[in-house]
C-alpha positions as CSV (number, residue, x, y, z in Angstrom):
1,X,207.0,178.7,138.4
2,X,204.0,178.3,140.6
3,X,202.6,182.0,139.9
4,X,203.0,180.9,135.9
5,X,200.9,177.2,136.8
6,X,198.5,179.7,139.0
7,X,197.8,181.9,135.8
8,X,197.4,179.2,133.4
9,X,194.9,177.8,135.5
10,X,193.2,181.0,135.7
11,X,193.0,181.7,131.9
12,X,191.9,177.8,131.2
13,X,189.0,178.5,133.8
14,X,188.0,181.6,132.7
15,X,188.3,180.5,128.8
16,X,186.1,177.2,130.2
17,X,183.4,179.5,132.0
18,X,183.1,182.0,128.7
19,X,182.6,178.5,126.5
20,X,178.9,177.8,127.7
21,X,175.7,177.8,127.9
22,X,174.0,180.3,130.1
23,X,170.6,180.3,130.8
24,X,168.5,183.6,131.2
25,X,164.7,183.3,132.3
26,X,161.9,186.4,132.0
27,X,161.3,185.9,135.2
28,X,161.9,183.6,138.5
29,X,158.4,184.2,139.7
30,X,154.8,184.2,138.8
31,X,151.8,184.8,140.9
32,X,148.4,183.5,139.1
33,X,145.2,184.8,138.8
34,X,142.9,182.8,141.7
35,X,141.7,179.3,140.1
36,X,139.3,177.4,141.1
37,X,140.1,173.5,143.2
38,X,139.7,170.6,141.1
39,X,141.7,172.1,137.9
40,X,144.7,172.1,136.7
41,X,147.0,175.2,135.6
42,X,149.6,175.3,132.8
43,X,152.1,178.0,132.4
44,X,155.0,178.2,129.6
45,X,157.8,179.6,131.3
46,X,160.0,181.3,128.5
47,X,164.1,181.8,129.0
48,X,166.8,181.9,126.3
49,X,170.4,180.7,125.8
50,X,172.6,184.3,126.1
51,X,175.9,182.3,126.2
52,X,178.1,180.9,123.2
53,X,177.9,177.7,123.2
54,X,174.3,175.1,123.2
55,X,172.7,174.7,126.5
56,X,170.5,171.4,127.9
57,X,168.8,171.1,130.3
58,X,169.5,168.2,132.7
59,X,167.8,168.8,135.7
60,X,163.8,170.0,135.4
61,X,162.4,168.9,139.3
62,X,159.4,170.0,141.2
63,X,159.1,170.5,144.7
64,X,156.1,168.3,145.3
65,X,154.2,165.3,143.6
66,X,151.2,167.4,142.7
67,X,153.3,169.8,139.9
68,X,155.0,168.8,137.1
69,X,157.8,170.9,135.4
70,X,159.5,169.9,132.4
71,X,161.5,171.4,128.9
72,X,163.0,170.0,126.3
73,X,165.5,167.4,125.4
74,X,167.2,169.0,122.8
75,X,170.5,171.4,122.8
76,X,169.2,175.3,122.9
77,X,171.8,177.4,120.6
78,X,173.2,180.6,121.4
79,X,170.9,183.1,121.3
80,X,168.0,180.8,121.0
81,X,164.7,180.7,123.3
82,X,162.5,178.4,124.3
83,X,160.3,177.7,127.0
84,X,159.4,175.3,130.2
85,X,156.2,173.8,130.7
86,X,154.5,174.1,134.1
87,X,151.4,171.2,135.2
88,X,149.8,171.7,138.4
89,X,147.5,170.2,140.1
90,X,145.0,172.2,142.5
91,X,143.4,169.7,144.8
92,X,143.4,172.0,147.8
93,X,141.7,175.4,148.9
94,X,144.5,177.7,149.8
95,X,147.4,179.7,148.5
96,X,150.3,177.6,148.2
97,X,153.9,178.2,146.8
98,X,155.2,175.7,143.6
99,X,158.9,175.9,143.8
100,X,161.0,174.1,140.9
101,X,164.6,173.5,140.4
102,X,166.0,173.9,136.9
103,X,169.8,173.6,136.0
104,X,171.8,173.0,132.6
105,X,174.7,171.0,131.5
106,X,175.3,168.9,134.7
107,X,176.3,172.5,136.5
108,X,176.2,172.9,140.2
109,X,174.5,176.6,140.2
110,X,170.8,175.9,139.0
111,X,167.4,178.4,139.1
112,X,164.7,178.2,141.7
113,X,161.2,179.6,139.9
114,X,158.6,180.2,142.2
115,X,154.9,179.8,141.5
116,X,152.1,181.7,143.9
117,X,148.7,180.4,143.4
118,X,145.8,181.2,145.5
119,X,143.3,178.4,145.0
120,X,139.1,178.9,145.6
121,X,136.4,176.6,146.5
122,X,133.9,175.0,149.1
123,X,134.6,171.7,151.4
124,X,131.5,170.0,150.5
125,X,129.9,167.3,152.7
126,X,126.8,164.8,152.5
127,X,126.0,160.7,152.6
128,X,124.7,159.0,149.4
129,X,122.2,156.5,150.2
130,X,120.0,153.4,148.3
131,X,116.8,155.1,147.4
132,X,115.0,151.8,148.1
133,X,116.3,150.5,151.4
134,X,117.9,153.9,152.7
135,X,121.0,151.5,153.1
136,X,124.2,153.8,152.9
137,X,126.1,152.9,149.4
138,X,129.8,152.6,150.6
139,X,132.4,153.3,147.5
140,X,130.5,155.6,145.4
141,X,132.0,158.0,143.2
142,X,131.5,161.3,143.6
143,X,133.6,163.8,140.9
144,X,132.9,167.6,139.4
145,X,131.8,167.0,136.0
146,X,134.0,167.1,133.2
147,X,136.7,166.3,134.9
148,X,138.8,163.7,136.8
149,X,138.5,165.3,140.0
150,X,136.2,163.7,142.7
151,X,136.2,161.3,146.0
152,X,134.6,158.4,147.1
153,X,132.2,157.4,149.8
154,X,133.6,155.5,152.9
155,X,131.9,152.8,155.1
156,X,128.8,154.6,156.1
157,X,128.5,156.2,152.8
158,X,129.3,159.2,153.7
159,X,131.3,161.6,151.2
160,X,133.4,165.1,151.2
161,X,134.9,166.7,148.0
162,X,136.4,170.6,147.7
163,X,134.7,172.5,144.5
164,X,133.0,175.4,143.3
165,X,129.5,176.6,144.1
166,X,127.4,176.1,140.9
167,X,130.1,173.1,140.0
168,X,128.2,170.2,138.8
169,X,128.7,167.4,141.1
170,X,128.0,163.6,139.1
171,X,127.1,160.7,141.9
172,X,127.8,157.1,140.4
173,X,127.7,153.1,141.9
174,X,127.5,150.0,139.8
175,X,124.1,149.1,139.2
176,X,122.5,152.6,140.1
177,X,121.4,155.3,138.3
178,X,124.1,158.2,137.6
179,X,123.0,161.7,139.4
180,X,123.3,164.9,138.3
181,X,123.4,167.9,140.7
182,X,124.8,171.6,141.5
183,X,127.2,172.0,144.3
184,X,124.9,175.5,145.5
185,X,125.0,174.2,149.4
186,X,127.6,172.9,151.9
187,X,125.7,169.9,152.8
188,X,124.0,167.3,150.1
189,X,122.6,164.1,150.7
190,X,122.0,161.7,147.6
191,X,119.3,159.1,147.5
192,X,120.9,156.9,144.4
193,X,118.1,154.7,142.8
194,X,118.2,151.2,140.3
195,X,119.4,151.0,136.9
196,X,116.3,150.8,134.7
197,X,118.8,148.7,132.3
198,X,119.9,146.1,135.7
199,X,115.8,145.6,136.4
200,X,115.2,144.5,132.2
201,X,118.3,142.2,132.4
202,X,119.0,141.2,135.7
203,X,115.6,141.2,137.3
204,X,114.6,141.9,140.7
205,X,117.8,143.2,142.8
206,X,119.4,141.6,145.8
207,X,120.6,144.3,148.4
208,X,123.4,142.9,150.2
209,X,123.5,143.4,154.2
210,X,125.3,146.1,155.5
211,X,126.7,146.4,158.6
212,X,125.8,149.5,160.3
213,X,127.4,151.3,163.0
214,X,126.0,151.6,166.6
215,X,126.4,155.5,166.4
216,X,124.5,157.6,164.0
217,X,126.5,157.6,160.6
218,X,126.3,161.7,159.4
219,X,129.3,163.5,159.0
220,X,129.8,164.6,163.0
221,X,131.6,168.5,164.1
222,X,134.7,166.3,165.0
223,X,134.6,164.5,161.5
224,X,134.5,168.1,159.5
225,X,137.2,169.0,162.0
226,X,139.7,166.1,161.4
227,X,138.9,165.8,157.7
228,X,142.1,166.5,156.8
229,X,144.0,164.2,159.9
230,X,145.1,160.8,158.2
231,X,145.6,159.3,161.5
232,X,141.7,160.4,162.4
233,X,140.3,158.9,159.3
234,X,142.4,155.6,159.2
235,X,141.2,154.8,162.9
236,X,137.4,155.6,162.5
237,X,137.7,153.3,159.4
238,X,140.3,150.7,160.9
239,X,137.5,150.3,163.6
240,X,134.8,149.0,161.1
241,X,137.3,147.0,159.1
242,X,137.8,149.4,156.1
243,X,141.4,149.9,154.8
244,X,141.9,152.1,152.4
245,X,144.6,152.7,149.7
246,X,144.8,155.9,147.6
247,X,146.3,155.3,144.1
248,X,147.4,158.5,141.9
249,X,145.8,156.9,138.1
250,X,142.7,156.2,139.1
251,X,140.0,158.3,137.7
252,X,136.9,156.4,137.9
253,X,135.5,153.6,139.6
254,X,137.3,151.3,137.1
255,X,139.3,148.5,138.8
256,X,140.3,145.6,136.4
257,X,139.5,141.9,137.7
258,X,142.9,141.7,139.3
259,X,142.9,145.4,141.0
260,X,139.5,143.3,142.7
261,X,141.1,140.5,143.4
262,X,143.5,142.5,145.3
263,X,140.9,144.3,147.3
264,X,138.8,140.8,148.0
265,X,142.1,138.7,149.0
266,X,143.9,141.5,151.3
267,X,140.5,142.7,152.1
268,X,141.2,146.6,151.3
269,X,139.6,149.0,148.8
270,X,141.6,151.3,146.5
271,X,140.1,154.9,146.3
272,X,140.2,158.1,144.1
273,X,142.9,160.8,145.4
274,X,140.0,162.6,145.4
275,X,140.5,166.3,147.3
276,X,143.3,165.1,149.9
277,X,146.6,166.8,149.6
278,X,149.7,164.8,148.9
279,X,151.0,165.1,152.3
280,X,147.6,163.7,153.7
281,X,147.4,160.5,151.0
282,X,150.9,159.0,152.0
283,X,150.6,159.3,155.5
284,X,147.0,157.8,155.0
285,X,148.5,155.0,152.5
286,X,151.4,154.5,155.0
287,X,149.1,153.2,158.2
288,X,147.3,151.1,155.4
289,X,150.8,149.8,154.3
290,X,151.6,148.8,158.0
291,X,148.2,147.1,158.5
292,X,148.7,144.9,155.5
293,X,152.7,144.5,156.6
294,X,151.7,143.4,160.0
295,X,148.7,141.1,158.9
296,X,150.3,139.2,155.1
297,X,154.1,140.2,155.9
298,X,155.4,141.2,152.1
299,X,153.1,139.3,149.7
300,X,151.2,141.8,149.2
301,X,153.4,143.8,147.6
302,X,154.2,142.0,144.6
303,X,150.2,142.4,143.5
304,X,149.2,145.6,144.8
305,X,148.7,149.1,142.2
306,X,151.8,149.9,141.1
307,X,150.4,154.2,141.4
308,X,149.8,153.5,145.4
309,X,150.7,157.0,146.5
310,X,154.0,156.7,148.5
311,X,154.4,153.1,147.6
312,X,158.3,151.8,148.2
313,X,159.3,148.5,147.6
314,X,161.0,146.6,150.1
């Protein structure tokens, strides 16, 4: 009696597993051409259904918040193909390894497919400066033309970004005149002059005071070496009273009126992603979310961005 229950079970599994879906892809891996820091790569990734019944995808994952994988919605029939779409994100120099988890029909088994890119450009450094007063502009935006892709000046003005030589790298602040320049040297300083258009409506301009630092304010041998240490960049700034907060949808220097009344009340300024890994931005965001927990307990988190990388609510 129990070998005939054994066999049943046995012919209803096998008759279960033949009854499927089963997904068959080219190819689990791709290695890309080199591309260059600052944009962003798109791959189709084509498989087909070589089982007999429809397939759908439930599960499309990546392995990090800088790639995107995803595939349609829809039931794939039998012997039908169609293809994933791949979005990545190259904001660091490197060769780095996308994995992404796909699996069908709420199955256990699923595929790995493994990306290889290697990923070119420069770390470019400078300080961007008022033309008038030689005051260093703290908060302007610095990104490779034509695309979202840039950084922002900190306290002392001072500004690094990752990008090609011969990129063109725009400078912009409120109230100054947008700059125009090639990337074709490590180092470039900015002098960022008045709006003709704020002098005809406004009049003459008031420069507010800056506070300076005691020691000089270029970008030091231990700054270039720590530029990718959270910890090292959230101290120098903790110590002149700048918190920062990295937010993922913010593409220019566009905050509405209560993204500033954020920033004025919890005294903080929200910044680009600009060339910083995602690693790097939540453990940066993290010390600034422990600053703000330790000085306003939890208000703050009912008004601040909700795109503040590694943001969890409490």
């Amino acid at each position: 009696m129990k070998l005939i229950l054994c066999f049943k079970i046995l012919l209803l599994s096998s008759l279960f597993a033949f009854g499927q879906g089963q997904i068959q892809f080219n190819s689990l891996k791709y290695n890309l051409s080199p591309v260059s820091v600052g944009e962003t790569t798109n791959l189709k990734i084509p498989f087909s259904n070589i089982g007999n019944e429809p397939l759908i995808i439930t599960r499309c994952q990546s392995s990090n918040g800088t790639s995107i994988i995803s595939g349609s919605k829809n039931p794939i029939l039998p012997n039908q193909s169609d293809t994933l779409t791949v979005k990545i994100l190259n904001s660091s120099v490197g060769n780095f390894k996308h994995t992404f988890v796909v699996g069908i029909d709420n199955q256990e088994k699923f595929n790995i497919i493994e990306v290889n890119i290697n990923v070119l450009g420069t770390k470019i450094f400078g300080k961007v400066t008022d033309k008038k007063t030689g005051e260093p502009i703290p908060g302007a935006t610095v990104i490779i033309d034509k695309t979202n892709y840039g950084s922002q000046t900190d306290f002392d003005g001072n500004y690094s970004i990752i990008a090609k030589f011969n990129d063109t790298l725009v400078f912009s602040f409120v109230g100054k005149e947008t700059q125009k320049i090639k990337a074709d040297k490590e180092i470039i300083h900015i002098q960022l002059s008045e709006s003709s258009s704020l002098k005809e409506t406004v009049g003459p301009p008031i420069h507010p005071k800056i506070k300076r630092l005691e020691t000089t304010s270029i970008v030091t041998k231990k700054d270039i070496e720590n530029a990718d240490n959270p910890k090292y960049n959230f101290k120098k700034n903790a110590k002149n009273n700048v918190f920062i907060i990295f937010v993922s949808e913010l593409t220019s220097y566009d905050l509405n009126k209560e993204d500033q009344e954020f920033e004025q009340k919890y005294k903080v300024k929200y910044s680009l992603i600009g060339n910083y890994t995602i690693d790097y931005l939540k453990k940066y965001n993290k010390l600034t979310f422990k600053h703000l927990k330790k000085k306003f307990k939890k208000s703050w988190l009912k008004e601040i961005r909700k795109d503040a990388v590694g943001l969890k609510k409490e």
